[in-house]
C-alpha positions in Angstrom: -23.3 -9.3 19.5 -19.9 -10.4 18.8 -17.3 -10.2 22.0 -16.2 -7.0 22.7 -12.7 -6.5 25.3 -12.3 -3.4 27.1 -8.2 -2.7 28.0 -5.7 -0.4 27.9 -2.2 -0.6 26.1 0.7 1.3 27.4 3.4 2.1 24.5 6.7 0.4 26.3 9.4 2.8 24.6 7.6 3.9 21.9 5.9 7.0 21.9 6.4 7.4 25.9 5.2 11.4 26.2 3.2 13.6 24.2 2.7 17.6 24.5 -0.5 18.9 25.7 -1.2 20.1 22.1 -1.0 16.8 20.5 -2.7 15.5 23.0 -5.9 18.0 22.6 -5.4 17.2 18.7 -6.0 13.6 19.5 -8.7 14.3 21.7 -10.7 16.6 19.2 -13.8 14.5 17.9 -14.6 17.9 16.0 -14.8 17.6 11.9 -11.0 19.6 12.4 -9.8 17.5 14.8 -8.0 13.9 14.8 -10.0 11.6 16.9 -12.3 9.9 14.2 -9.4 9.3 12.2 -7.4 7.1 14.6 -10.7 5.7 15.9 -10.4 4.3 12.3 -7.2 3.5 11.6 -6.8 2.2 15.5 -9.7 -0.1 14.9 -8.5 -1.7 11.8 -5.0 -2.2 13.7 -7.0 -4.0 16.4 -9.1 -5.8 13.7 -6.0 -7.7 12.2 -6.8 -11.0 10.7 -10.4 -10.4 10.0 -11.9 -11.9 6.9 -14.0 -8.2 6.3 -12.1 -6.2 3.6 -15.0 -3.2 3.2 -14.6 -0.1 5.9 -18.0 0.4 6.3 -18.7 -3.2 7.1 -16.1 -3.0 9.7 -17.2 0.3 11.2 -20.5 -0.7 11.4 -19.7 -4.2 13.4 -17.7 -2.2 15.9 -19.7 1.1 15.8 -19.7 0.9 19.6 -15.5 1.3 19.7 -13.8 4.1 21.0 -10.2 4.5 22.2 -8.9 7.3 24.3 -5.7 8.9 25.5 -4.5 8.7 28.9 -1.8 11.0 30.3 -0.5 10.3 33.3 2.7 11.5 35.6 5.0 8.8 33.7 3.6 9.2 30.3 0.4 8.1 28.3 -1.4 5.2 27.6 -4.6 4.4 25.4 -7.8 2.8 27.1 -10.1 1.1 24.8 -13.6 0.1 25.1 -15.4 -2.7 22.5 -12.4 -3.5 20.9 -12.2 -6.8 18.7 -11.1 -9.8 20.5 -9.1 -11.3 18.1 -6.0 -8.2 19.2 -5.8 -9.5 22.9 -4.6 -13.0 24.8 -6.2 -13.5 27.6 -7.6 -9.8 28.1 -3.6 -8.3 27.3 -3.5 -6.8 23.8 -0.9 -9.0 21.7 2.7 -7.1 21.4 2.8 -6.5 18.0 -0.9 -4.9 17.8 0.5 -2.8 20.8 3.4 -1.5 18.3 1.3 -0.8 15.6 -1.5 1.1 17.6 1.1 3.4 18.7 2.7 3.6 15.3 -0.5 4.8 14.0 -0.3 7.5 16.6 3.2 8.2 16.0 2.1 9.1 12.8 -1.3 10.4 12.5 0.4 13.0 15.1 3.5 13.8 13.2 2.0 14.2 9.4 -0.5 16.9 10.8 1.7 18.6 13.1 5.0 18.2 11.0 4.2 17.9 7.9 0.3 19.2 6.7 0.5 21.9 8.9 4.3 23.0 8.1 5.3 25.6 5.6 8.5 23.7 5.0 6.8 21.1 3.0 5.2 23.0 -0.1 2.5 19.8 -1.0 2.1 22.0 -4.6 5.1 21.2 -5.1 7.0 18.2 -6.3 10.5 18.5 -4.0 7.9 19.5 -1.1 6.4 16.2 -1.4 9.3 13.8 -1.9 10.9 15.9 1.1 7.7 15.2 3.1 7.7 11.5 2.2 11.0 11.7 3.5 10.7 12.8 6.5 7.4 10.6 7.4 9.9 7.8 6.6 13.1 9.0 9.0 10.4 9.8 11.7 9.2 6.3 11.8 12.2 4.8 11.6 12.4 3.4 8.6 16.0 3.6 7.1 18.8 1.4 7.6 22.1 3.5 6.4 24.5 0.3 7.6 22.8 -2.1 5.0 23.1 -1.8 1.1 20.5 -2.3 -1.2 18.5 -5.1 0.3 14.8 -4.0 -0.1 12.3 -5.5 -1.7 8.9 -4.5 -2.4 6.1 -6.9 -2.9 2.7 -6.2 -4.6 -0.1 -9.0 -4.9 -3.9 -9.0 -3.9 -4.7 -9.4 -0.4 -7.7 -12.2 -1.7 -5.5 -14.3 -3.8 -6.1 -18.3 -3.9 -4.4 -20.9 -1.9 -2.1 -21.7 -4.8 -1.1 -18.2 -5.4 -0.6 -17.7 -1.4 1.9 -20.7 -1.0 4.0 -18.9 -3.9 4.3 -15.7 -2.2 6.1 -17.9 0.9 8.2 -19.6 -1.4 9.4 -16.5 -3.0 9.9 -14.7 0.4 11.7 -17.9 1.2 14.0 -17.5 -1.3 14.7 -14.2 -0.7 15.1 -14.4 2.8 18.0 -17.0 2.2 19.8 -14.3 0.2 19.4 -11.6 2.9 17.0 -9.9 1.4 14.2 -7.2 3.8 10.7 -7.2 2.3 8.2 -4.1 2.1 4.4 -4.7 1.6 1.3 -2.8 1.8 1.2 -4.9 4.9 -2.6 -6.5 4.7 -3.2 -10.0 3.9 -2.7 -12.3 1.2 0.0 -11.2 -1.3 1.6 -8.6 1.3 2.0 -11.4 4.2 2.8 -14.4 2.3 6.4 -12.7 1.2 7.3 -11.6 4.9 6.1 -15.3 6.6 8.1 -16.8 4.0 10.9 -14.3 4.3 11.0 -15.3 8.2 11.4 -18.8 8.3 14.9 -17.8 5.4 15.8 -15.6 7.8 16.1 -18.0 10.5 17.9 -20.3 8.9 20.4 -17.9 7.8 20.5 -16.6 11.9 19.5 -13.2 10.3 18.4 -11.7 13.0 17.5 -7.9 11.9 14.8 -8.5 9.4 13.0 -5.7 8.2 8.8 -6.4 7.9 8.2 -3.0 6.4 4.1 -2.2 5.9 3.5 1.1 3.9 -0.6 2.1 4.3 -2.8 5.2 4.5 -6.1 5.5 6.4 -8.6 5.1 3.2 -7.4 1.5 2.8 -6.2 0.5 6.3 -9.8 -1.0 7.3 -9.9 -2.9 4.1 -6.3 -4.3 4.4 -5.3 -4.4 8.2 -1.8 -4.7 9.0 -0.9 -8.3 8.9 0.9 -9.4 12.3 4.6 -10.0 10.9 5.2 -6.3 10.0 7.5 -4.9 12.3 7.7 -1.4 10.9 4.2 -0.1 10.2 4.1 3.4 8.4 0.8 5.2 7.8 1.1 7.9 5.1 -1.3 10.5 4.1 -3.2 9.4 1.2 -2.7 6.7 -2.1 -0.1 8.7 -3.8 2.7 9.9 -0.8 2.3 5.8 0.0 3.4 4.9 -3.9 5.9 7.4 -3.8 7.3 5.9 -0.3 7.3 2.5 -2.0 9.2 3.4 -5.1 12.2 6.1 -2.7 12.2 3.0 -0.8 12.7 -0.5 -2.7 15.5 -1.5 -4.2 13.5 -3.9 -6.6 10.1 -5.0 -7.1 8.5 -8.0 -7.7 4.1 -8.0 -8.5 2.4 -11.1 -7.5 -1.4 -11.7 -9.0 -3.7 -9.2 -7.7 -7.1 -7.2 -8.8 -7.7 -3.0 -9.7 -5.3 -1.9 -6.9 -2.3 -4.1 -8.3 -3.0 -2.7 -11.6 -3.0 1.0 -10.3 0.4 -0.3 -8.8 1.9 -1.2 -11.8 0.6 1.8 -13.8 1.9 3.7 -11.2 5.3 2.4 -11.7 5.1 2.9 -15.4 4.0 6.0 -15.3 7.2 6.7 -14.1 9.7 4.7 -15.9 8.2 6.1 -18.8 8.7 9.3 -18.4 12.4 10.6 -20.3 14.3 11.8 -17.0 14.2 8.3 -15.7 15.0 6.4 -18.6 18.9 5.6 -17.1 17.6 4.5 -14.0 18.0 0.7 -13.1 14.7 -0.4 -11.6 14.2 -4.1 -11.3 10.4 -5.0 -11.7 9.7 -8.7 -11.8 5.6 -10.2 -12.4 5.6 -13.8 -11.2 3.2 -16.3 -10.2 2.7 -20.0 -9.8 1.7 -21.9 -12.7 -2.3 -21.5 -13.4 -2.2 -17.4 -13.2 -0.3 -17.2 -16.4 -3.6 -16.1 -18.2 -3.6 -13.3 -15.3 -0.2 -11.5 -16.5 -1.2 -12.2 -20.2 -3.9 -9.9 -19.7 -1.8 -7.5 -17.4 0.7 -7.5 -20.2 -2.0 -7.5 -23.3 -3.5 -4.1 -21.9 0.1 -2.8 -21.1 1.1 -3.5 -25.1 -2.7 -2.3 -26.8 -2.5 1.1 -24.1 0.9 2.2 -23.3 3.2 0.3 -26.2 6.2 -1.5 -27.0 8.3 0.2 -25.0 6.3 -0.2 -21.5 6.4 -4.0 -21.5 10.0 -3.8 -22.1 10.3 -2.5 -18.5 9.3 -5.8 -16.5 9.9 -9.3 -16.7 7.6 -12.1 -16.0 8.5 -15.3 -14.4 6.1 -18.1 -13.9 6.6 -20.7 -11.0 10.5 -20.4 -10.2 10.8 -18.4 -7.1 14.3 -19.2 -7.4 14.8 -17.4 -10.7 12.9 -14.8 -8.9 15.4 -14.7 -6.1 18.5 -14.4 -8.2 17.1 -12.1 -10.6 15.4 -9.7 -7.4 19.4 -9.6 -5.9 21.2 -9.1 -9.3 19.3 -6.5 -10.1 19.5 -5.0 -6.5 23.5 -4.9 -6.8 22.7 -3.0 -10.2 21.0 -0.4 -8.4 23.8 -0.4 -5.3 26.7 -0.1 -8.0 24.6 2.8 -9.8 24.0 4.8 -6.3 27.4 4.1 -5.7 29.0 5.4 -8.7 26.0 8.7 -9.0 26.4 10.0 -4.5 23.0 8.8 -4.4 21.4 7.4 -1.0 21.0 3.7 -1.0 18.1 4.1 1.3 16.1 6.7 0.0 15.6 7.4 -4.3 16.4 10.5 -4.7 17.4 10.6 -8.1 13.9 9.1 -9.9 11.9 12.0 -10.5 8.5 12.1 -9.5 6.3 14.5 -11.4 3.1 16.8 -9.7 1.0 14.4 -11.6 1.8 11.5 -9.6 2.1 13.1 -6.6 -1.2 15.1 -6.1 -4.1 13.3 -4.4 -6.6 12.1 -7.1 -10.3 12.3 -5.6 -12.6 9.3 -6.8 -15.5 11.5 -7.4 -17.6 11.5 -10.2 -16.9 14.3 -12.1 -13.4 13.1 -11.6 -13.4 10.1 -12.9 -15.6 11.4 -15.8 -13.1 14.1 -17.2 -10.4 11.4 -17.3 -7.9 12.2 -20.6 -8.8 8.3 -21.4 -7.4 8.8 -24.8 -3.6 8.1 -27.3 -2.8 11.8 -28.1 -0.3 12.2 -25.2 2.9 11.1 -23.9 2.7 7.6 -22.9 3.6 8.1 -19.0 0.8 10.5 -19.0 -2.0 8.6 -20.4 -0.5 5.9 -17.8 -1.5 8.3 -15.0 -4.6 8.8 -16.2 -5.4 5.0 -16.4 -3.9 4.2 -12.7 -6.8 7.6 -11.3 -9.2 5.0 -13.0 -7.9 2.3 -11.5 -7.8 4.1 -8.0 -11.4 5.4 -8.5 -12.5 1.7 -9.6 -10.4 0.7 -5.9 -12.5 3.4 -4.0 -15.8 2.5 -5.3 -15.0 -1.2 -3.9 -13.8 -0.8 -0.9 -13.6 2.6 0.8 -16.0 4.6 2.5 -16.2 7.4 0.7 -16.0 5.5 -2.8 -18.6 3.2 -1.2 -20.6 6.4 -0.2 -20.8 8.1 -3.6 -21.5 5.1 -5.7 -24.4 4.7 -3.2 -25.8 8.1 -3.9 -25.5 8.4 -7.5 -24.4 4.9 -8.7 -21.6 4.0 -10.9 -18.5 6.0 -12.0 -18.4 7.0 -15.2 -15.2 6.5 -17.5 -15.4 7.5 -21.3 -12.5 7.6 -23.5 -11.4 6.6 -26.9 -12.7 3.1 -28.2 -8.3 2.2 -28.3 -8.1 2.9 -24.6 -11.6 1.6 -23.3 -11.9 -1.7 -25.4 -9.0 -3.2 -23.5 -10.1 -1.6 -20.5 -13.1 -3.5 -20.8 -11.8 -6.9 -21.4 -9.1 -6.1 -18.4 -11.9 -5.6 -16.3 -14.1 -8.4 -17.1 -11.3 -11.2 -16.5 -10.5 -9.6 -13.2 -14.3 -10.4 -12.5 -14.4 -13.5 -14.3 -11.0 -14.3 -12.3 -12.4 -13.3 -8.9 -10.1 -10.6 -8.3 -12.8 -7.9 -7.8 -14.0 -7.0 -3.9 -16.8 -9.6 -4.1 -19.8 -8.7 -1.7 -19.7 -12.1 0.3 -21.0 -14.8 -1.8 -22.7 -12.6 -4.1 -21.9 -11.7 -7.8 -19.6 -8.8 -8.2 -21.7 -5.6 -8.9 -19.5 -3.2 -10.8 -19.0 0.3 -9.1 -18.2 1.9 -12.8 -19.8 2.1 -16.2 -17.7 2.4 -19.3 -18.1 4.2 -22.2 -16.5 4.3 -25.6 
């Protein structure tokens, strides 16, 4: 059996005292109570730096954790029992797994007590959502009013090569010379090369107030732990609130090489930059990698063209090997967006002006049926048609890597997507260089099994 620790973690400012109620919430192990999920989520905090990247494999390693709330006459404090070792020095839990344990608390607690459970935040409705979104982000802390436009989110793969790794660091480097904060979805790989990079420019420049922002939600947490640099860990509800906390919060974008859940990222993204109401909006979105994953964007930018059109490859740029060039053009296009909020009253922290439409925002289930009924086909708007390939791409995520996507492929195999020959053809080939790339969730040393079936 591997090592197990047995501690407990006091929150040292953060999240000092708790009602009775939340308390009790956290302590429910019923199917309507909380416990299980911040058992989870709490175990993949702990489980930081782990080569695993499938839940179950992780819960069922540590099946035999369990963490518990303590109250006491100063406050509370969490005791855990066959926790992974890798979280504590010398039987004391490291200090920035301490902070995001209790972030994941912080807010577990406040999304089902604030927000799911609040009549204030209609979730059928689009301004519910993007105020709920909102308010996750100013309870954690996440906004900066002093500074302008200095955000940057980064997308990648968190099982990227060696080469592709060292790129990310130059590019946070670079960006970190100019000032620049970085937001992730704070796992491995693509999301902690920028911020390690971004350190060392920060450093030089005696920045001392850089922001490590990491934006997750509990299906993926297990399968992309927070990486240890992130000093502002935010878990949102589900897939969707997450995107939509990413895009109210960057100021420009950059998308390093990655597999299915980069695509859905960027198809994401264009689902709403195509869409008319957005169309005066200055977004900067940059694809860059070193020089060998040029064939990578070709593809990314082939299916964009043959699905989507013209007019949706017009909206990114891609710059190979010249993190420099991806530095400038990041903060040029960040003072476009500052002069814009400037001259339109709108906050530079928080996009309020980019509207995001129901079909975005609502929670897509990876089920079968789901992913079967698809509208896979040309006769429809463009940004529509790219939400309905970024559900596929999300279903194709789930069936790789989370539990219950690894669950239902298990009990009736493959997800099914069916659409028109124009739309699946390069669906196909997209696919097959991701495997033939190794950018799919490979099953240890074995060959990639897919957890779909296409058909024309």
């Amino acid at each position: 059996m591997t090592q197990r620790i047995n501690a407990t973690a006091s929150p040292e400012g953060l999240l000092d005292i708790l009602s009775q109620h939340e308390i009790a919430r956290i302590k429910d192990t019923s199917n309507s109570g909380l416990y299980e999920l911040f058992r989870r989520c709490a175990l993949a905090v702990l489980n930081s730096g782990s080569t695993l990247d499938n839940a179950r494999d992780i819960l069922q390693q540590y099946h035999d954790f369990s963490i518990h709330l303590i109250q006491t006459g100063w406050g509370i404090s969490l005791a855990m029992e066959n926790a992974p070792p890798n979280a504590f020095v010398d039987g004391k839990i490291i200090t920035g797994i301490r902070e995001h344990l209790f972030s994941v608390l912080r807010d577990i607690l406040f999304v089902h007590h604030d927000i799911l459970d609040n009549q204030r935040f209609p979730l059928d409705q689009c301004d519910g959502i993007s105020n709920a979104v909102f308010h996750i982000l100013r309870n954690a802390r996440a906004f900066n009013t002093k500074q302008r436009a200095k955000m940057v989110v980064c997308w990648g793969g968190h099982a990227i090569n060696k080469k592709e790794y060292a790129y990310t660091k130059e590019v946070g480097y670079q960006l970190g010379l100019r000032g620049m904060n970085i937001c992730t979805g704070c796992g491995p790989g693509a999301m902690k090369g920028p911020m390690k990079g971004a350190t060392i420019g920060h450093a030089k420049q005696r920045f001392a107030d850089g922001t490590y922002m990491g934006l997750t939600e509990p299906g993926i947490i297990a399968a992309e732990p927070p990486n240890p640099i992130v000093n502002k860990l935010i878990i949102l509800p589900d897939i969707e609130k997450r995107l939509e906390a990413f895009v109210r919060t960057g100021h420009a974008f950059i998308v390093f090489p990655g597999g299915v859940g980069t695509a859905e990222e960027i198809l994401y993204l264009t689902s709403i930059l195509l869409h008319p109401d957005n169309a005066e909006i200055p977004f900067p979105l940059i694809f860059t990698g070193p020089k060998g994953s040029e064939s990578y964007f070709q593809g990314i930018h082939d299916f964009i063209g043959q699905t989507l059109g013209f007019e949706a490859q017009q909206l990114y740029k891609i710059i190979i090997d010249d993190p420099i060039h991806v530095a400038r053009e990041v903060q040029s296009g960040a003072n476009q967006v500052y002069d814009f909020r400037k001259v339109c009253n709108d906050a530079y922290y928080y996009n309020w002006r980019l509207a995001i439409h129901q079909d975005c925002q609502q929670a897509f289930a990876a089920t079968h049926d789901n992913m079967e009924k698809l509208a896979l086909h040309k006769n429809q708007p463009a940004h529509q048609l790219s939400v309905a390939l970024r559900r596929a791409f999300s279903g194709i995520v789930a069936g790789n890597v989370k539990e219950e996507g690894l669950a239902a492929i298990e009990k009736h195999g493959p997800f099914i997507l069916q659409g028109e020959p124009d739309i699946m053809t390069p669906l196909d080939t997209l696919l097959k260089n991701f495997v033939a790339q190794q950018r799919m969730k490979l099953p240890g040393d074995n060959e990639y099994t897919p957890c779909y079936k296409l058909n024309p």
